[in-house]
VEXDREN-2710 file (C-alpha; in Angstrom, 1 decimal):
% VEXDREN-2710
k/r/px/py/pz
1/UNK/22.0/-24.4/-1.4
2/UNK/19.1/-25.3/0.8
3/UNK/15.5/-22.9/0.9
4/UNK/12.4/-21.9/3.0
5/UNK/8.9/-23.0/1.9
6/UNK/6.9/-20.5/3.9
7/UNK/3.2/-20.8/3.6
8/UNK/1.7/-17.4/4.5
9/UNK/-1.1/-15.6/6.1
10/UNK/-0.8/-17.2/9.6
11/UNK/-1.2/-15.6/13.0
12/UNK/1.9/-16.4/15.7
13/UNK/1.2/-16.8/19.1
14/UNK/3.7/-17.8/21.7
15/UNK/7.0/-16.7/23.4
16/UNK/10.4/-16.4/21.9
17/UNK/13.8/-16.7/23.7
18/UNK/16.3/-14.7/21.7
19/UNK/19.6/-16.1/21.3
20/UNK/23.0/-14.5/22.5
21/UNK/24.3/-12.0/20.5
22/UNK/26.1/-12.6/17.1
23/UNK/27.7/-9.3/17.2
24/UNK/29.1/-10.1/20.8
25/UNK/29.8/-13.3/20.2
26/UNK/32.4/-12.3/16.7
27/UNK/34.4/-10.3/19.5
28/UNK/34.1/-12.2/22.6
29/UNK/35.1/-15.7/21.0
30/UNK/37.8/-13.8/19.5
31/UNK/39.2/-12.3/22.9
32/UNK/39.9/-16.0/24.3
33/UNK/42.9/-15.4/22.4
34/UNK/44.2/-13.1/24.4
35/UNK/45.3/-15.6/27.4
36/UNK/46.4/-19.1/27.8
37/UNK/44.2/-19.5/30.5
38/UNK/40.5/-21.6/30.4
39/UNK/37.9/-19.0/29.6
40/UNK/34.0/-20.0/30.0
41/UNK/31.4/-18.0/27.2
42/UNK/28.0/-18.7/28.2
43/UNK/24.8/-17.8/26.2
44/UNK/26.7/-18.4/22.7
45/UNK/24.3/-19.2/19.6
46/UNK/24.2/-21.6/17.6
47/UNK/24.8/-20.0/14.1
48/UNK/27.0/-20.4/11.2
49/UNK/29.6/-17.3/12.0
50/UNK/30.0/-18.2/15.3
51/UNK/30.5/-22.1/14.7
52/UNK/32.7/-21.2/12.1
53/UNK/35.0/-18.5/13.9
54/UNK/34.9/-21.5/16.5
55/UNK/36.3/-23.9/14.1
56/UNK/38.3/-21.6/12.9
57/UNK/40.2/-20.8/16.7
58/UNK/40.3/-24.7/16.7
59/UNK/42.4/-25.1/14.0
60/UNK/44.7/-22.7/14.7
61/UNK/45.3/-25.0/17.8
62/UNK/42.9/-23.3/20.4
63/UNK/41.4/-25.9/22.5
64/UNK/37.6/-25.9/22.4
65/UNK/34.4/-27.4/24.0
66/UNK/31.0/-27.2/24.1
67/UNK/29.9/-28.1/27.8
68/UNK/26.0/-27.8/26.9
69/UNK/24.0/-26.4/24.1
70/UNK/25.0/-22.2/24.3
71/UNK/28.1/-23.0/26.5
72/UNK/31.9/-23.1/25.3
73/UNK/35.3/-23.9/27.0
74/UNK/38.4/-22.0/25.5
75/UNK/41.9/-22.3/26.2
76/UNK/44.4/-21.0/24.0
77/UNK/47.8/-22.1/25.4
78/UNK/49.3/-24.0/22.3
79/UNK/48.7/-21.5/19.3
80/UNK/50.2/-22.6/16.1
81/UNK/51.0/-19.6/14.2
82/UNK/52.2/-21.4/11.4
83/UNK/48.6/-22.3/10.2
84/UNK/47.7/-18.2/9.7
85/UNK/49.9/-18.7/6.7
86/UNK/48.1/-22.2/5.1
87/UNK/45.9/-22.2/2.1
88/UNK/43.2/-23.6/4.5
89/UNK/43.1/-20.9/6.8
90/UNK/43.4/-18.1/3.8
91/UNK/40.2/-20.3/2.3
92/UNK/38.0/-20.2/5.5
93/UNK/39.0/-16.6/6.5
94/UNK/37.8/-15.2/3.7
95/UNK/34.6/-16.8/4.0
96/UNK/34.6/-15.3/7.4
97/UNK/33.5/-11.8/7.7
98/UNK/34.2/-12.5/11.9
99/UNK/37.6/-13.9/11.3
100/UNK/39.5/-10.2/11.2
101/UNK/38.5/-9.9/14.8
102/UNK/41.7/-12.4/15.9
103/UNK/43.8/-9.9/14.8
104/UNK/43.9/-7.8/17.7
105/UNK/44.5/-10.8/20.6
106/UNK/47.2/-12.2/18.0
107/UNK/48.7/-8.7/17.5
108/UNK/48.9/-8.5/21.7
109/UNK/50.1/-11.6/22.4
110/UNK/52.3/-12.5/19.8
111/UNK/53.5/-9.5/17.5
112/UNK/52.0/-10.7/14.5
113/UNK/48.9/-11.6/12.0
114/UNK/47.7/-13.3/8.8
115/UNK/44.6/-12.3/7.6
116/UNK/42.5/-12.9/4.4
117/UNK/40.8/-10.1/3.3
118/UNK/37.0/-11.3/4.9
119/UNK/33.9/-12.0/3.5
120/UNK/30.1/-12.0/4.7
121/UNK/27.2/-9.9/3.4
122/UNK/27.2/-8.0/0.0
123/UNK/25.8/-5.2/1.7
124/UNK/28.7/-2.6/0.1
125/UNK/31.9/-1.8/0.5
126/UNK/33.0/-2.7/4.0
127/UNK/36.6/-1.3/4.5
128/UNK/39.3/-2.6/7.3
129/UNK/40.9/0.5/7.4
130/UNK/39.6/1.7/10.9
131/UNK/41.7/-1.2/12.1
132/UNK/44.7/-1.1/10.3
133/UNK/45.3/2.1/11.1
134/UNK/44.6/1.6/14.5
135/UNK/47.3/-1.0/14.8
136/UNK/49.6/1.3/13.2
137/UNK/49.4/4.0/15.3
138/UNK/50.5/1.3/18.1
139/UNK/53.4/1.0/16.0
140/UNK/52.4/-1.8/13.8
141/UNK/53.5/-2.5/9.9
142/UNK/51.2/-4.1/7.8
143/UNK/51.5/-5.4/3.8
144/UNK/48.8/-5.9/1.4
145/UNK/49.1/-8.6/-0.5
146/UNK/46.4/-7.7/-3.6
147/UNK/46.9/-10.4/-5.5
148/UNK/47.0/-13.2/-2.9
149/UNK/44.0/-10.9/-0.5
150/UNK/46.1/-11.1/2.2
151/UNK/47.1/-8.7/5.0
152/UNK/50.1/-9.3/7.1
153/UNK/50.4/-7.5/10.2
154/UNK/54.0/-7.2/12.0
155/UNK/53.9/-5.5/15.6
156/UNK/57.2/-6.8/17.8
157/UNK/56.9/-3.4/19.6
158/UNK/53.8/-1.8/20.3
159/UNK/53.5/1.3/22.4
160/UNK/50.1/2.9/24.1
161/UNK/49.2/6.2/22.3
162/UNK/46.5/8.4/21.4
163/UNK/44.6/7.9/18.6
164/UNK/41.5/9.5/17.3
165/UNK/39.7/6.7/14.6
166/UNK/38.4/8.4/11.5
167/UNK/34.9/6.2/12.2
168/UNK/33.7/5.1/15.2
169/UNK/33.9/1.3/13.8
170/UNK/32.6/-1.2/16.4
171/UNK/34.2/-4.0/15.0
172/UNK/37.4/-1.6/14.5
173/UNK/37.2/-0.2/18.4
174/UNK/37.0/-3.8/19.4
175/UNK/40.2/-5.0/17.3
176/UNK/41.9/-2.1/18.5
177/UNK/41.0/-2.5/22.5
178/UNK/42.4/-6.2/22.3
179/UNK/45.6/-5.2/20.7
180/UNK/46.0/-2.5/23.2
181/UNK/45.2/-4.4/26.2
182/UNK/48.8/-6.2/26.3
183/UNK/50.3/-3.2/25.1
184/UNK/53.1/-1.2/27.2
185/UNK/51.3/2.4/28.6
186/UNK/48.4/4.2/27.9
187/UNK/46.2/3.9/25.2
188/UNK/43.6/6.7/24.4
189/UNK/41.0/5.7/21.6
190/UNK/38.8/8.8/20.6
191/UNK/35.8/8.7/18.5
192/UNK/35.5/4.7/19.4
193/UNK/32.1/2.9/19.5
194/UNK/30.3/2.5/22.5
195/UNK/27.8/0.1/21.5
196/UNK/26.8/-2.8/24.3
197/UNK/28.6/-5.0/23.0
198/UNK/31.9/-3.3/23.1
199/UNK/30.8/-2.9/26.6
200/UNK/30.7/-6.4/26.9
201/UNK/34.2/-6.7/25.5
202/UNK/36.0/-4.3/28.0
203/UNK/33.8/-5.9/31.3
204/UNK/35.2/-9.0/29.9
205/UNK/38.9/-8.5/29.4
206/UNK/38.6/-6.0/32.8
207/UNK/38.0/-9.5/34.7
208/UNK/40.7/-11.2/33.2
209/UNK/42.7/-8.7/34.8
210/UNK/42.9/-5.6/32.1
211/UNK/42.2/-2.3/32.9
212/UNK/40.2/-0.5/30.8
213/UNK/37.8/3.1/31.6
214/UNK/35.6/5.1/29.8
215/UNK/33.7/1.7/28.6
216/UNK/30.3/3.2/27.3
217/UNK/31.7/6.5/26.5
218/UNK/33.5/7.2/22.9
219/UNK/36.6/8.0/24.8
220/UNK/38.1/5.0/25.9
221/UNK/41.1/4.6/27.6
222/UNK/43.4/1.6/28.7
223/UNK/46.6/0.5/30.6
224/UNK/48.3/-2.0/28.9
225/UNK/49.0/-5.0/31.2
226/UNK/51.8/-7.6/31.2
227/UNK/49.1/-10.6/31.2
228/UNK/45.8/-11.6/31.0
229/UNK/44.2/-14.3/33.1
230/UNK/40.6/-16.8/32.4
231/UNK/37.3/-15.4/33.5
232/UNK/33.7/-16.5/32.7
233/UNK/31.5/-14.3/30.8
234/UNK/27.9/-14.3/30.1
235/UNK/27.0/-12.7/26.6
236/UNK/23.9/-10.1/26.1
237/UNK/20.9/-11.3/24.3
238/UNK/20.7/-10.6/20.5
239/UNK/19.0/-7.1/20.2
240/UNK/18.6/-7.5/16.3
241/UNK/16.6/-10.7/17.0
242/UNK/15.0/-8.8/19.7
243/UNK/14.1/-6.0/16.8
244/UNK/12.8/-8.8/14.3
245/UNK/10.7/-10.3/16.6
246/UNK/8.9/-6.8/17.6
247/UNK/8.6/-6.7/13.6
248/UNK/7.5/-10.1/13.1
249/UNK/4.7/-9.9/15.8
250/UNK/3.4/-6.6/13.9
251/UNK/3.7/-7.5/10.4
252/UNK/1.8/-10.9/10.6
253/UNK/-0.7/-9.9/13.3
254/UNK/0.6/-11.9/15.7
255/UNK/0.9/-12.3/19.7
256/UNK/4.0/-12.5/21.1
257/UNK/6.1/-12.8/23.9
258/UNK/9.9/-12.4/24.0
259/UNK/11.8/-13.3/27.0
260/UNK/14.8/-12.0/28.8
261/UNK/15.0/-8.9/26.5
262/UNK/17.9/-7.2/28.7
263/UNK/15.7/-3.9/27.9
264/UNK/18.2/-1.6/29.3
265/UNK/20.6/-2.4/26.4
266/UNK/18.0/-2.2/23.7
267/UNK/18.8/1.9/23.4
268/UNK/15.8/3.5/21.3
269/UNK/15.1/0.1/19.6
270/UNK/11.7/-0.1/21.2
271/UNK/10.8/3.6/20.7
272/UNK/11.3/3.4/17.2
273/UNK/9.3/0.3/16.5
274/UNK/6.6/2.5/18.7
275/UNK/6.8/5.3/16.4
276/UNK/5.6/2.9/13.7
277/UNK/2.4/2.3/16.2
278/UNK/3.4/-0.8/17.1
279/UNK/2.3/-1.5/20.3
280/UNK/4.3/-3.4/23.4
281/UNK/4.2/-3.6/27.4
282/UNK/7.5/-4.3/29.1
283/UNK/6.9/-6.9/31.7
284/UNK/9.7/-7.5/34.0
285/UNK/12.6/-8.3/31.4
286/UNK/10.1/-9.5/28.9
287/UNK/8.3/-7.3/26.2
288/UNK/4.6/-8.4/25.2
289/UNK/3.3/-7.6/22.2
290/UNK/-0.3/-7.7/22.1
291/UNK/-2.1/-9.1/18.2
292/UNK/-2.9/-5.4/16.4
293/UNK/-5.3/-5.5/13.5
294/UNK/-4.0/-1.9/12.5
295/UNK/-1.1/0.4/13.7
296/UNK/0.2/3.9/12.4
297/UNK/3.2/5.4/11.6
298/UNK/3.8/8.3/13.4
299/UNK/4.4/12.1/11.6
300/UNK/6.9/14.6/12.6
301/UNK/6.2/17.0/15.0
302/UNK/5.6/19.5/11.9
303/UNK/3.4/17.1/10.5
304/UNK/6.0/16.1/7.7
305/UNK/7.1/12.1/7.3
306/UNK/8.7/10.2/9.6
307/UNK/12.1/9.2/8.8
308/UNK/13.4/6.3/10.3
309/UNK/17.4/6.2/9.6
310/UNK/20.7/4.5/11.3
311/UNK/23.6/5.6/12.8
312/UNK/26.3/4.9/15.1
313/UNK/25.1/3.8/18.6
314/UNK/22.8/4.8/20.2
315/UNK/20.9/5.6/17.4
316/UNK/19.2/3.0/15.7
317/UNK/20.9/0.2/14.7
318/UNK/21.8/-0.5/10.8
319/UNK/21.1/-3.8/11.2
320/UNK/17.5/-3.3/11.9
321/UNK/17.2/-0.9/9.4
322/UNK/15.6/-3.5/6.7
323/UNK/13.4/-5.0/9.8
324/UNK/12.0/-1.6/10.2
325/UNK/11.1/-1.3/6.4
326/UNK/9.3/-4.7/6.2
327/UNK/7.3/-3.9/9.0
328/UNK/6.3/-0.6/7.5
329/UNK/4.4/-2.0/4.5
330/UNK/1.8/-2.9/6.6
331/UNK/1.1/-0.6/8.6
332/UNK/-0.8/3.1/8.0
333/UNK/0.7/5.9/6.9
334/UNK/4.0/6.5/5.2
335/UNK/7.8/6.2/6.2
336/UNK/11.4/7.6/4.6
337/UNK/13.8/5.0/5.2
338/UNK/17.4/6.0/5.8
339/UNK/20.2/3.6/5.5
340/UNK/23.1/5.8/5.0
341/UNK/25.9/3.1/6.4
342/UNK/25.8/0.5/3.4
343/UNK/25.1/1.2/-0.5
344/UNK/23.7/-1.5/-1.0
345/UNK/21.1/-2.9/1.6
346/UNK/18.0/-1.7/0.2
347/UNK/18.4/-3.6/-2.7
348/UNK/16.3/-6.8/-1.0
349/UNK/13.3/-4.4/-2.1
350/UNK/12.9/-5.2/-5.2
351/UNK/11.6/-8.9/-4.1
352/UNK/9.3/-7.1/-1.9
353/UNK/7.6/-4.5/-4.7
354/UNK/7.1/-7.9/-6.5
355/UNK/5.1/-9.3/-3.3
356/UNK/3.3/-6.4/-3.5
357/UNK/4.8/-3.8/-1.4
358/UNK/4.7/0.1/-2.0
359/UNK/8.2/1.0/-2.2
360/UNK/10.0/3.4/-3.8
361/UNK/13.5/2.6/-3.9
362/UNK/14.8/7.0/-4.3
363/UNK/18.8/5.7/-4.3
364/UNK/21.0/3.0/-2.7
365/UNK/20.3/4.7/0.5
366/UNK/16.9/5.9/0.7
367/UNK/13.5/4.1/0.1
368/UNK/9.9/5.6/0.7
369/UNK/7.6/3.3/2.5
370/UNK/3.7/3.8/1.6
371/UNK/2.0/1.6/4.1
372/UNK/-1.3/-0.4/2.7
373/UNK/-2.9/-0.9/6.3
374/UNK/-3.1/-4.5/4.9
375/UNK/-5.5/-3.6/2.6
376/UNK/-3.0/-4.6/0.0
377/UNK/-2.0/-8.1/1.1
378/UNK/1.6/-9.3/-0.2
379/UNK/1.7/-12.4/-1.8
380/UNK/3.8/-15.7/-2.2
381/UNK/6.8/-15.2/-4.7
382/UNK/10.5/-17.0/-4.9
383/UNK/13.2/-14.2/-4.1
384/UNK/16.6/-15.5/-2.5
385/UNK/18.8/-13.9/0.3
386/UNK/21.6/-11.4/-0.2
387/UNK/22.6/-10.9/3.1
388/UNK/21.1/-11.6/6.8
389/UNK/19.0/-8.9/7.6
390/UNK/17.5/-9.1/4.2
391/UNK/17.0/-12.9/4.3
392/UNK/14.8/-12.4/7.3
393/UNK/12.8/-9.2/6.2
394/UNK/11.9/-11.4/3.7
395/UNK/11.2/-14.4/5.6
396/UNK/9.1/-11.9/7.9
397/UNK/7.4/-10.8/4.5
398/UNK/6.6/-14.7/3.4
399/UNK/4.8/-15.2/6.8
400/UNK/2.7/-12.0/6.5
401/UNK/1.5/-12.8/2.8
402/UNK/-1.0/-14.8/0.8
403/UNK/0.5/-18.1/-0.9
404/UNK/3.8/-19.8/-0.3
405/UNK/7.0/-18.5/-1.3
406/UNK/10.4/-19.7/-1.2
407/UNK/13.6/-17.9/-0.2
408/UNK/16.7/-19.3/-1.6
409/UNK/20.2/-19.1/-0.2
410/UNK/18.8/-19.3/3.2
411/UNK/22.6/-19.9/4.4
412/UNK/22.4/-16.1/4.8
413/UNK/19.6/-16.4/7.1
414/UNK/21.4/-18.6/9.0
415/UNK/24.3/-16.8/9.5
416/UNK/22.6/-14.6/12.2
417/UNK/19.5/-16.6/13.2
418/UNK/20.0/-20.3/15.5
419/UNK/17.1/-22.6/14.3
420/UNK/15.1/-19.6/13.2
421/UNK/12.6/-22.3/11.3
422/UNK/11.8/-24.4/14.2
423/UNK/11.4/-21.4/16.4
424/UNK/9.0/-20.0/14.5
425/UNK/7.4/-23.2/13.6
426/UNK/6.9/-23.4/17.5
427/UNK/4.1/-20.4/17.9
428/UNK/2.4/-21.9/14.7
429/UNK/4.6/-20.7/11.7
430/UNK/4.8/-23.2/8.2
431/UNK/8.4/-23.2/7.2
432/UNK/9.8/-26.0/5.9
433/UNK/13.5/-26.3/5.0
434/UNK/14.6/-27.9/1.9
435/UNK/18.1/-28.8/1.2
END
C-alpha cells in the first residue's frame, strides 16, 4: 500500500493539462473489440483502470501498443475466448470495475461472455442490471453463477428491438449500444444516457462504419451493421479533473490555469463551481482561475440554502459531487449537499470533521456544509482513501490545511488521476509518495 505525505498551507500557481477521460477511456478501449481491424485511441491516460483494462484486452489475445505516451494501437483479430473462462481472467475482472464494458463488443461479435462480477469503489451498491437486461431484450440468456461471481452471457441470435432501460445508466447505454451495433435491425434505446462521453462512443463506432442517431439525445437509435471497420479516435479531456482543479485552485488560494478544457462539454460544471463564488475567465479553451482570498456561496432565489446535488447528465456530475463539498468548507456561507446516486460516498467526511471541517453528515446522502471563510483552517491528520473522488477531496483538503497529513491507500487516487503527485508538485505543491 503506498501513501501521500502532503505538507499543507501552500499557494499553487501554474497551468494544468488535464488528462483524457477515464470515463471515456473504460468504453472506448473496450469498443476496439468490436472489429479486427487496427484502431488508433489518442489522448488515453495513464491510470491504473485504463492500464489495467489494457492488460486485460491483451491477455485475452488483443494486440496492443503504445506508440507515444497517451497514444495506443489496437487490433483485435485473434480473440481467444477460451481465456474469459480462466481463474486469471475471473481474478483480474473482478478487480476491474471497467472490465464489464467488453461485454457488449464480445456479445456483437461473437455471441457470447464471461464476466466476473466487477469491482472498483465502495461507493454502494452498484448493480449490472441495466445491462443485463438490456442484452436480454436483444435476445440474450445470461446465468448467475453466485457462488463462483460469475455471469455468463449466451447471445447466438440477437435481434434489434425497443427497449426502454429502467435507468439511464451510462456505463449500461454504452454496453448496450456496442452489443447492438452488429446486431440484425433496428435498435431503439429509450431513457439512455447522453453524457459526452457516450457521445464519444457512437461518433466513434459511426466512423468505423456503424450507424447510429439520436447521439446526445436519451432516445438513441441504431442499425445494426454486418461489420465494423478501424478508425482513429481522439478522446475528450477529463471533465472530473477539470472539476478538481476549479476546486483545488479555490480551496488552497491558489492561481491557476487549466488548458484545453473542451468547455463546451463541461455542461453546468462551471456554473456550479460559480455559484460557490468561485471565480474563473474562460480564455479561448482554457479556464483561468484568478488566487481569491474569500468567495461566497450563493443563496436561493428565496433566500433559502443552496443545494448542490447530482443527477443524470446534464446535471451535475456525481463524480464531482465530493469535489464540490471540499471546496465548500472554505468558502462563506453554507451549502446542502445532495448525493442521491451512491449510499455511501459521503462517508470520506468523517476524515474531514477531524481536519476540522463543519460538516454535518444528515444521512448517507445528504451533508450540510457550514463554510469557515478560512477563518477555521483545517489541519494535518492521517485518513486513507475509500474510493477516487474521495481520495482526492482529501488530497485537495491536505494541501489547503495546516501540518502534514498522510492519505493511505492512495491506489484509489490513482485509479482516476495520471501522476496527480508530480503534477501538482509542478505549480509548487509538497507531496511526496511513499511506497
Amino acid at each position: 500500500m503506498s501513501s501521500f505525505k502532503v505538507k499543507g498551507g501552500k499557494p499553487l500557481k501554474g497551468e494544468l493539462v488535464p488528462q483524457g477521460a477515464k470515463n471515456e477511456a473504460l468504453q472506448i478501449v473496450s469498443a476496439v473489440l468490436l472489429t479486427p481491424e487496427k484502431v488508433i485511441i489518442e489522448n488515453i491516460p495513464s491510470i491504473r483502470d485504463v492500464l489495467k483494462l489494457i492488460e486485460l484486452l491483451g491477455d485475452l489475445g488483443v494486440t496492443t501498443q503504445q506508440l507515444n505516451e497517451n497514444t495506443w494501437s489496437f487490433e483485435a483479430k485473434h480473440v481467444n475466448l477460451e481465456y474469459l473462462r480462466s481463474d486469471d481472467f475471473k481474478k483480474k475482472g473482478a478487480a476491474l470495475r471497467g472490465s464489464i464494458m467488453i461485454i457488449g463488443p464480445l456479445l456483437a461479435r461473437f455471441g457470447m461472455a464471461y464476466i466476473p462480477e466487477p469491482g472498483g469503489d465502495k461507493i454502494g451498491r452498484r448493480p449490472v442490471d441495466t445491462h443485463l437486461r438490456g442484452f436480454e431484450a436483444l435476445g440474450a440468456t445470461f446465468e448467475h453463477l453466485r457462488e463462483e461471481r460469475f455471469y455468463k452471457i449466451n447471445a447466438t441470435a440477437l435481434k434489434g428491438t425497443y427497449m426502454m432501460l429502467d435507468e439511464a445508466s451510462v456505463t449500461g447505454t454504452a454496453n448496450i449500444v456496442m452489443a447492438a451495433s452488429l446486431t440484425p435491425g433496428k435498435t431503439q434505446i429509450y431513457n439512455a444516457a447522453c453524457e459526452p462521453y457516450l457521445q464519444q462512443l457512437c461518433k466513434m463506432i459511426n466512423r468505423m462504419g456503424g450507424k447510429i442517431s439520436g447521439i446526445g439525445s436519451n432516445l438513441i437509435t441504431i442499425e445494426g451493421v454486418e461489420a465494423l471497420g478501424g478508425c482513429t479516435h481522439r478522446m475528450l479531456p477529463d471533465m472530473i479533473e477539470i472539476g478538481s482543479f476549479i476546486g483545488l485552485a479555490a480551496t488552497t488560494q491558489s492561481e491557476i490555469t487549466i488548458k484545453n478544457c473542451s468547455i463546451p462539454d463541461l455542461g453546468i460544471i462551471p456554473s456550479v463551481f460559480r455559484r460557490m463564488g468561485i471565480e474563473m475567465e474562460f480564455r479561448g479553451d482554457d479556464i483561468f482561475i484568478p488566487a481569491q482570498e474569500s468567495y461566497k456561496i450563493q443563496s436561493l432565489i428565496d433566500g433559502s440554502i443552496l443545494t448542490i446535488k447530482d443527477g443524470i447528465w446534464p446535471a451535475f456530475t456525481p463524480d464531482l459531487i465530493s469535489i464540490a463539498l471540499v471546496t465548500a468548507t472554505q468558502a462563506k456561507g453554507s451549502v446542502l449537499i445532495h448525493q442521491w446516486m451512491f449510499e455511501s460516498r459521503l462517508f470520506f467526511v468523517d476524515n474531514l470533521i477531524d481536519m476540522g471541517a463543519k460538516i454535518i453528515l444528515c444521512d448517507p446522502h445528504r451533508a450540510v456544509v457550514i463554510g469557515s471563510n478560512r477563518e477555521t483552517k483545517l489541519r494535518g491528520i492521517t485518513m486513507s482513501s475509500p474510493d477516487i473522488r474521495a481520495g482526492v477531496s482529501m488530497l485537495i483538503a491536505a494541501l489547503a490545511a495546516n501540518g502534514t497529513s498522510t492519505i493511505n491507500n492512495i491506489e484509489q487516487i490513482d485509479r482516476g488521476y495520471q501522476f496527480i503527485d508530480k503534477r501538482l508538485n509542478a505549480i509548487g505543491a509538497d507531496i511526496t509518495r511513499i511506497d
